[in-house]
C-alpha positions in Angstrom: -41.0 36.0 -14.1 -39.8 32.8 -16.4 -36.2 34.4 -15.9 -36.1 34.4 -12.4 -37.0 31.0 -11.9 -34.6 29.7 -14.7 -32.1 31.4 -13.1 -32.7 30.1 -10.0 -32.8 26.4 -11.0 -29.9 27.5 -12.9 -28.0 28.4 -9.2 -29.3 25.3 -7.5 -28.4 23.4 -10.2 -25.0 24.1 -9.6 -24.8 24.1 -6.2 -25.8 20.7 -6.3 -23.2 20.3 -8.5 -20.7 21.8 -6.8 -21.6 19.9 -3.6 -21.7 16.1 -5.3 -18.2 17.7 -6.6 -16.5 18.7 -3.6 -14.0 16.2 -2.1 -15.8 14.7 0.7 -12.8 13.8 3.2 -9.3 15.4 3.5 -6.7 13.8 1.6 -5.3 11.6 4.9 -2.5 14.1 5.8 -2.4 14.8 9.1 -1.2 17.7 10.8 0.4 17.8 14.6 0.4 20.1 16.8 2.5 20.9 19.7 -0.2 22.2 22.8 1.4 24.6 24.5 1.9 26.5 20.9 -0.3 28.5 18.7 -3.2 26.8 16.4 -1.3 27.7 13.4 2.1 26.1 14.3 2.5 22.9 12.9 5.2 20.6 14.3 6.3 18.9 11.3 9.7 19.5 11.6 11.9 17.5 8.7 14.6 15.4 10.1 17.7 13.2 8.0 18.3 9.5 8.7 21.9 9.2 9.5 22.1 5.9 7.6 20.3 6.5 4.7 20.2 10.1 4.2 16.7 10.5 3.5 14.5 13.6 5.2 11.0 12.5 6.8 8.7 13.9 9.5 10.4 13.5 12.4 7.2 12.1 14.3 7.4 9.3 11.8 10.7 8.2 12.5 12.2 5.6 14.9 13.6 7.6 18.3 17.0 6.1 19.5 18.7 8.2 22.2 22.1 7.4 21.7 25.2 8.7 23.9 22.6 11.1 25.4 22.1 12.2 21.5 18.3 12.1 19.9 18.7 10.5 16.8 15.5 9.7 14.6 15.3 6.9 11.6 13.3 6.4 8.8 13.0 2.6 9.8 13.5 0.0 12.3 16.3 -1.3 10.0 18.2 1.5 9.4 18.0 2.2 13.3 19.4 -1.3 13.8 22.0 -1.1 11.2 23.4 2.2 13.1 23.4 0.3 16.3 25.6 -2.3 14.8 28.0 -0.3 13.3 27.9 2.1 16.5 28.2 -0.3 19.1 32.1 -1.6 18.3 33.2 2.2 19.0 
């Protein structure tokens, strides 16, 4: 009978443990999701700054639309420095 009930503090023990353990929040990454697709789709599609080079999310970046072209940026500034230099041509 003794062995039961050690082993059964034992368990709750470490489920207690486990529990205080446990992460309690998600790590702050969010996840989009397009709503006319499925649950698991995630629309995190990787996009390239054209003045920069550098790939992000593209639902981070700045939208331009651009001689009917959508173009995304990392940053305000590299969206203003492509204006610059676009807008002579």
């Amino acid at each position: 009978m003794k062995l039961i009930i050690y082993i059964l503090l034992i368990f709750f023990v470490f489920k207690i443990f486990k529990y205080l353990a446990a992460p309690s929040a998600p790590s702050g990454k969010k996840v989009y999701r397009k709503a006319d697709t499925k649950a698991d789709t995630v629309d995190d599609v990787m996009v390239k700054d054209p003045v920069c080079e550098v790939y992000f999310p593209r639902h981070d970046g700045i939208h331009l639309n651009f001689g009917g072209k959508d173009m995304y940026f990392c940053s305000p500034e590299c969206r203003d420095k492509f204006v610059k230099l676009n807008s002579n041509k």
